[in-house]
C-alpha positions in Angstrom: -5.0 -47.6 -16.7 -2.6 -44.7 -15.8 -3.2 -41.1 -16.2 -0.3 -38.4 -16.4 -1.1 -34.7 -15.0 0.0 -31.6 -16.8 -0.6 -28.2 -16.9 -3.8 -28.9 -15.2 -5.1 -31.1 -17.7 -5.8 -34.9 -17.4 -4.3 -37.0 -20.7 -6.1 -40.5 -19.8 -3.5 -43.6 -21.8 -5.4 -46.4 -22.1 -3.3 -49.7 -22.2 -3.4 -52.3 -25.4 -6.8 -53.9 -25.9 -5.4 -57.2 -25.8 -3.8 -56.3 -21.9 -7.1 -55.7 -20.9 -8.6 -59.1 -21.9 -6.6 -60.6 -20.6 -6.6 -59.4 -17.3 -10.3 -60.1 -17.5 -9.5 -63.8 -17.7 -10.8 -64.0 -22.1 -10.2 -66.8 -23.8 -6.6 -66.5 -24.1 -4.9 -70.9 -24.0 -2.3 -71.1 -21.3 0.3 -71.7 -23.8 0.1 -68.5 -25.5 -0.1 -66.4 -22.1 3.7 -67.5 -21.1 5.1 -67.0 -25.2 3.5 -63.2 -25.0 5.3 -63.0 -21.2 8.5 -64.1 -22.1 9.0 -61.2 -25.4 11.1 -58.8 -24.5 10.2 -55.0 -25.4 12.3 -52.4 -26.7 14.3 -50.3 -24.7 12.3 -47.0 -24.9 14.4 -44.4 -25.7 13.7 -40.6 -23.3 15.5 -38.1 -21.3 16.9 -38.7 -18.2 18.8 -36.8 -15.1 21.0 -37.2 -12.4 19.3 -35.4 -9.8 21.4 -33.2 -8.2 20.9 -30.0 -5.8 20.4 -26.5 -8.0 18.9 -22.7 -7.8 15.5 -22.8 -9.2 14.0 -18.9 -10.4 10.0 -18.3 -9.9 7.9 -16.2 -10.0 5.1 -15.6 -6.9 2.5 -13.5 -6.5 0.3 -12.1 -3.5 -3.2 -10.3 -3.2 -3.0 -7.1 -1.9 -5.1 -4.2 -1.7 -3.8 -0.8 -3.2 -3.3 2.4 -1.3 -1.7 5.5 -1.1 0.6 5.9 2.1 1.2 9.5 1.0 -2.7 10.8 0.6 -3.3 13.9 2.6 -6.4 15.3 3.7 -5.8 19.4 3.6 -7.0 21.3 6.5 -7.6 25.1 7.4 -4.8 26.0 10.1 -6.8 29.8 10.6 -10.1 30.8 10.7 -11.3 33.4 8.4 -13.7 33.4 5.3 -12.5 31.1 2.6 -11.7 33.9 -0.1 -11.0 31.9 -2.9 -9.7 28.6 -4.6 -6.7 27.9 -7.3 -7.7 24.6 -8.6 -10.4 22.6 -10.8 -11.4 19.1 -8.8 -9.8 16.4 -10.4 -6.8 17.6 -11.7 -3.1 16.9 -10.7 -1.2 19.2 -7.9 2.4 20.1 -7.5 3.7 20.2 -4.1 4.2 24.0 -3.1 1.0 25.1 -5.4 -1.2 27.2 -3.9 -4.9 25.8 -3.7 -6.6 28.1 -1.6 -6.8 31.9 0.0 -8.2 32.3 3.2 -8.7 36.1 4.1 -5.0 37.1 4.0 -5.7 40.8 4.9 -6.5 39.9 8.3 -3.7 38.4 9.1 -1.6 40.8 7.4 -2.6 43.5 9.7 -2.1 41.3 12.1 1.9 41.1 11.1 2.0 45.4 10.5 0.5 44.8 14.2 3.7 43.2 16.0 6.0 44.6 13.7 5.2 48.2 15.0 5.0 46.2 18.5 8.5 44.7 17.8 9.5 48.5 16.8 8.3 49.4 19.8 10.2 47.1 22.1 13.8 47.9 20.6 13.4 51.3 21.3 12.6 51.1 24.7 15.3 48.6 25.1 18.0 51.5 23.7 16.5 53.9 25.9 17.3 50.9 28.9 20.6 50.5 27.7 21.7 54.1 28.0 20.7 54.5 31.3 21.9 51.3 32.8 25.5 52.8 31.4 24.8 55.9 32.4 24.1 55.0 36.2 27.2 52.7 36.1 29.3 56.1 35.2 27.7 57.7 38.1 28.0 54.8 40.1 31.9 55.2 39.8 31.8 59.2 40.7 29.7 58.0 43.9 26.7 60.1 42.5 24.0 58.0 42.6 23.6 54.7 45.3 23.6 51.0 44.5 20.1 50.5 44.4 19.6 52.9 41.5 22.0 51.2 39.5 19.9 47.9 40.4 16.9 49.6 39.3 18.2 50.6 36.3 19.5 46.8 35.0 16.4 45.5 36.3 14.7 48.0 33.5 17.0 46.6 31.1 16.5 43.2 31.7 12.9 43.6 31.2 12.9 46.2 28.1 15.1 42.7 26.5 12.9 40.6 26.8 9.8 42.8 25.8 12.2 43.0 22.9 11.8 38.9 22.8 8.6 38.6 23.4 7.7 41.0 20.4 9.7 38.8 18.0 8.2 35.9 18.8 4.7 37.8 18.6 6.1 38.6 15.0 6.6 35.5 14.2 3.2 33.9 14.8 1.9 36.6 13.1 3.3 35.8 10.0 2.9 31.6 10.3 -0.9 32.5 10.7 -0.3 34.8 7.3 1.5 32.0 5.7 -1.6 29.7 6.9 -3.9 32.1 4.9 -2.5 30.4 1.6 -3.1 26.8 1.7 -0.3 25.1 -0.5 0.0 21.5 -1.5 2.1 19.5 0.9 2.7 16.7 -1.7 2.2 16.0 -5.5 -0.6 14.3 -7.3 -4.7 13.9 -8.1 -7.1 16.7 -5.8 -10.5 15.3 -5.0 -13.8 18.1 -4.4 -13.7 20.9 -2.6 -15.5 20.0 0.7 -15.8 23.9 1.7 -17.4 26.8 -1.2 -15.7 30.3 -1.2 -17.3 32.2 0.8 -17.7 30.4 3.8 -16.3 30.7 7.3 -13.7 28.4 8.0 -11.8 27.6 11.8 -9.0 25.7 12.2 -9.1 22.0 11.9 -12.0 22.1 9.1 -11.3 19.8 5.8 -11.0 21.5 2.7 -10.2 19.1 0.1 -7.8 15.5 -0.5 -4.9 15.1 -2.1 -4.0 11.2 -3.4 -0.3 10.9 -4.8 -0.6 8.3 -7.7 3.1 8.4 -9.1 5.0 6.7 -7.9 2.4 4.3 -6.1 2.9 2.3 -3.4 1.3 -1.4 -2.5 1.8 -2.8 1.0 1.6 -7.0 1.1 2.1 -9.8 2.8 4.3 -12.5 2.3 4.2 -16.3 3.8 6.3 -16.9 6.4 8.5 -19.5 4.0 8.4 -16.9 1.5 10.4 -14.0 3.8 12.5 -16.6 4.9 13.7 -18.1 1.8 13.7 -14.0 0.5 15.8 -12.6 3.1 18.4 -15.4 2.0 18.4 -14.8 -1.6 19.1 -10.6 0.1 22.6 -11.9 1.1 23.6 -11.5 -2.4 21.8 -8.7 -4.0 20.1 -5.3 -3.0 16.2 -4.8 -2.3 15.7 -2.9 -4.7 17.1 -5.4 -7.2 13.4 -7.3 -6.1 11.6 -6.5 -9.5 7.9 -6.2 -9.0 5.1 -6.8 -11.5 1.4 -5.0 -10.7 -1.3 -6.8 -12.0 -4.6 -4.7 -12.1 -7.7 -6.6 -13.0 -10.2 -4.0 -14.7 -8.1 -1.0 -15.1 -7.4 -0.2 -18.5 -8.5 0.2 -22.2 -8.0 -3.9 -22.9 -9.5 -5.1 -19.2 -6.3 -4.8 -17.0 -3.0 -2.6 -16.4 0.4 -4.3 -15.6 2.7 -2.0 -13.6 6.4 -2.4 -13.5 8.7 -1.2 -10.2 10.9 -2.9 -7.6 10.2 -4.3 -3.6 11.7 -1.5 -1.4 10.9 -3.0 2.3 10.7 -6.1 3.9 9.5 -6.5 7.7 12.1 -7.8 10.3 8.7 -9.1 12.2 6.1 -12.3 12.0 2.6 -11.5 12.5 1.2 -14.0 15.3 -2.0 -13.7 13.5 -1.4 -14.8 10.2 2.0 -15.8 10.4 2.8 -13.5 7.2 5.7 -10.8 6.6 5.0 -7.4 5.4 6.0 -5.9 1.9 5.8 -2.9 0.1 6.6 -2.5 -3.6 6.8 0.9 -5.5 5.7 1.1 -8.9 5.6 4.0 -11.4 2.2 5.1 -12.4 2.8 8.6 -14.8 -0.5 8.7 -16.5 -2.3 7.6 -13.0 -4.8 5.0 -14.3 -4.1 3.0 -11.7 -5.8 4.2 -8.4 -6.0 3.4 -4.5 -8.8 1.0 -3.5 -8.6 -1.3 -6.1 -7.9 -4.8 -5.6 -4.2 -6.0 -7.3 -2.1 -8.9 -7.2 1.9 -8.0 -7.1 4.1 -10.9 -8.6 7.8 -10.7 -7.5 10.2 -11.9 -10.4 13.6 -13.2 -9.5 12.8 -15.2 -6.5 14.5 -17.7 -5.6 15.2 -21.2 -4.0 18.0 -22.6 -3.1 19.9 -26.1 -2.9 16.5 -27.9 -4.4 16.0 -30.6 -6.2 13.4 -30.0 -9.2 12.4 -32.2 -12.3 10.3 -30.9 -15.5 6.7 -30.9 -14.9 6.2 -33.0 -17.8 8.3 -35.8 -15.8 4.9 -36.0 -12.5 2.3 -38.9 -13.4 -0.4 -39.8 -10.6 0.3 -43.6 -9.3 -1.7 -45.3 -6.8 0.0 -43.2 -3.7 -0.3 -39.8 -5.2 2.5 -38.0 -7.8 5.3 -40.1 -9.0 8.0 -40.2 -11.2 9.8 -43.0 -12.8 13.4 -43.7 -11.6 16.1 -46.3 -13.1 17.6 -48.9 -11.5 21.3 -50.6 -12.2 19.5 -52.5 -15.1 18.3 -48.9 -16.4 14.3 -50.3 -16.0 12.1 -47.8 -14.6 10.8 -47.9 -11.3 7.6 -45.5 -9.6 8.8 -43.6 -7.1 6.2 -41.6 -4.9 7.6 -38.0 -4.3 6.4 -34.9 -2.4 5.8 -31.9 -4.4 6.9 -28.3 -3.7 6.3 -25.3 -5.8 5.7 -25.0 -9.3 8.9 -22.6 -10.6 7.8 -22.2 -14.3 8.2 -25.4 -16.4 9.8 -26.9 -13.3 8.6 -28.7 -10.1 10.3 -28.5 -6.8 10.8 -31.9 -5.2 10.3 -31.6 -1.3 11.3 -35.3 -0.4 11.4 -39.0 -2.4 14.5 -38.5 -3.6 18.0 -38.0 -3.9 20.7 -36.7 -5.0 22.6 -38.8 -7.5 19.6 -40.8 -8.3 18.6 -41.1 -12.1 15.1 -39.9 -13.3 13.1 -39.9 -16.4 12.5 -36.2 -17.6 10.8 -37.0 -20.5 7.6 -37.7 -21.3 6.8 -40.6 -19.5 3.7 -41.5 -21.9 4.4 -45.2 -22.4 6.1 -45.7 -19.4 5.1 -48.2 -16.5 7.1 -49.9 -13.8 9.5 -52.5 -15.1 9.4 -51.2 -18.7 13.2 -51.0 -20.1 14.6 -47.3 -20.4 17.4 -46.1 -23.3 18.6 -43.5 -21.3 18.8 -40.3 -23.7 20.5 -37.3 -22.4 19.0 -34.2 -21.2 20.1 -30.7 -22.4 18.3 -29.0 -18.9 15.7 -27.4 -21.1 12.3 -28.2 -19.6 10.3 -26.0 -21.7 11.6 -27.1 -24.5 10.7 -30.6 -23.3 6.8 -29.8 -22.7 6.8 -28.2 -26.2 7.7 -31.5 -27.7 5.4 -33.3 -25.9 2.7 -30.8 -27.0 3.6 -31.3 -30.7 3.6 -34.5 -30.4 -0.1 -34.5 -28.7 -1.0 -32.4 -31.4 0.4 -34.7 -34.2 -1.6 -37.3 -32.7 -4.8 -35.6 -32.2 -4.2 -35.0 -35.7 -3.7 -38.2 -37.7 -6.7 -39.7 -35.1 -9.0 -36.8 -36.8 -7.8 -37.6 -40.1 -8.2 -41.7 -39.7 -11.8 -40.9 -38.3 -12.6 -39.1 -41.5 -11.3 -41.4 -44.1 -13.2 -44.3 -42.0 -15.9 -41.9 -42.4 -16.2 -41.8 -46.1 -16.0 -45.6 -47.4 -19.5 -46.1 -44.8 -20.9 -43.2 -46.1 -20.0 -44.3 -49.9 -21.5 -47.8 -48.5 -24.8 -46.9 -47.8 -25.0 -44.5 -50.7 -24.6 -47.9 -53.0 -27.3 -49.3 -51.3 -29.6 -46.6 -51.6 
């Protein structure tokens, strides 16, 4: 008995009747046994393959955990009475919009405040700079000493930097003012207000959360094997190049969302701990129905592997030592061949070791097949899916005319036992 795995489902091929009692030692006569031995069977006719090395596509994808890198959690840089707010919870933000008011007159007062100050300053610095030149004037007519010309640059020294000190008094004066407007620092979805108008509010208290949800970005991690063989393929082509599929279980009118963007980092580090490589993918999200916390998985399309050699799924059977496939000999009779499996790249199967290049391999259905039996090699276009679809029509074909032989057995028993009634 032999049983051929595919797609994950287990097609069992039971052997002729006749085999089997044999093999249980019925009563066939010795002469018969060596007649049936010595027929020879047909050739049977099925794809084969060189095997040689090739770039195989696929198609991974990861678990991650969405987030937004970009949320920002507002805070009041001034204390003063919250006055009043600009926005409805829950609606989307542009960056620059202002969401609350925090009692500007203060501060605006405090600005008329170092502006007369600043006002001020200047003047007394042109009164400081007239009589520094004057006393230099005098200094040349040997009217006044030395020290009164010190005195006076000292004066206008210090009258400059009143003059600085002012401005920069000024300044802070009007950041605090500009403070007294909270403004969105980035786009997208604000959450509740966590402070009423009317309250008293210092600096550092949290007013509210903005979440950016367009574009969104998902941080992941890759297998070690996976960066490796990814930062190859990245010799030819451009990161962004990386398309990236979102897959969001539960979001969305028909029970998930599918997101479309492109991989925009890769980590130059391992982690010790889990021996993985970070990723982040960006992916546009307009309507924002897609949101941080939920749980995702991110498929990468146009991965690939290089210098492999792969066979059609349809071509793996289970022997006795694990998967198999059948190779040909000089004589073109097929022989099992154990082989280690690698990935599964769509309709194809990456073959880690068992064999080699040049070697010729049934890539057809192997239903039928069993060591020794005779092969008509038949040649093979490099179209696995196509392969598996023929396979699958033929299965159903079978399935088919079994049904339909069941039923017309059916009816002549029934028929019978209506006679006899």
């Amino acid at each position: 008995m032999k049983i051929l795995f595919r797609h994950g489902r287990h097609i069992l091929l039971t052997v002729a009747a006749g085999l089997l009692l044999a093999a249980c030692g019925q009563d066939d006569s010795p002469d018969e046994a060596p007649q049936d031995g010595n027929r020879e069977r047909p050739p049977h006719p099925v794809e084969v393959v060189e095997m040689t090395k090739r770039d195989i596509a696929l198609e991974k994808s990861y678990a991650s955990l969405l987030r937004s890198d970009d949320e920002v959690t507002l805070v009041a840089r001034v204390t003063g009475f919250l006055e009043e707010r600009h926005f409805e919870p829950g609606q989307m933000v542009e960056r620059g919009e202002k969401l609350y008011t925090i009692e500007p007159d203060l501060y605006q007062a405090a600005v008329n405040q170092r502006e007369a100050d600043l006002q001020s300053a200047r003047a007394e610095l042109a009164r400081a700079q007239r009589d520094a030149e004057r006393f230099e004037r005098l200094l040349n007519q040997n009217s006044v000493s030395r020290q009164q010309v010190d005195q006076a640059r000292a004066e206008l020294g210090v009258a400059q930097a009143s003059v600085a000190q002012a401005e920069a008094a000024l300044e802070s004066a009007r950041i605090d003012l500009g403070y007294a407007e909270v403004t969105a620092p980035v786009s997208g979805r604000i959450g509740l207000s966590q402070v009423n108008v009317g309250n008293l509010v210092s600096s550092g208290t949290a007013l509210a959360t903005i979440t950016p949800l367009d574009p969104l970005e998902v941080r992941f991690q890759l297998p070690q094997r996976d960066a490796f063989e990814l930062r190859h393929q990245l010799r030819e082509q451009s990161l962004e190049e990386i398309q990236a599929v979102l897959q969001v279980p539960g979001a969305g009118a028909a029970g998930g969302e599918t997101l479309e963007g492109h991989l925009d980092f890769l980590g130059s580090r391992v982690d010790e701990a889990t021996s993985t490589v970070q990723a982040n993918a960006t992916f546009a999200n307009p309507e924002g129905r897609v949101l941080p916390g939920q749980f995702a998985r991110v498929s990468l399309v146009g991965l690939r592997r290089f210098d492999v050699l792969a066979v059609p799924e349809i071509a793996i059977t289970q022997g006795l030592m694990g998967p198999q496939v059948f190779v040909l000999d000089e004589s073109d009779v097929a022989r099992a061949r154990t082989v280690d499996l690698g990935e599964l790249a769509g309709p194809w199967q990456i073959i880690r070791g068992g064999l080699e290049p040049g070697e010729r391999v049934v890539v057809g259905d192997p239903a039928g097949i069993e060591p020794g039996t005779p092969i008509d090699p038949q040649p093979f276009d490099g179209d696995a899916e196509e392969v598996i679809e023929e396979v699958e029509r033929a299965e159903a074909g079978a399935e088919q005319e079994a049904a339909t032989a069941t039923e017309e057995n059916a009816a002549p028993a029934e028929a019978g036992e209506d006679d006899a009634t």
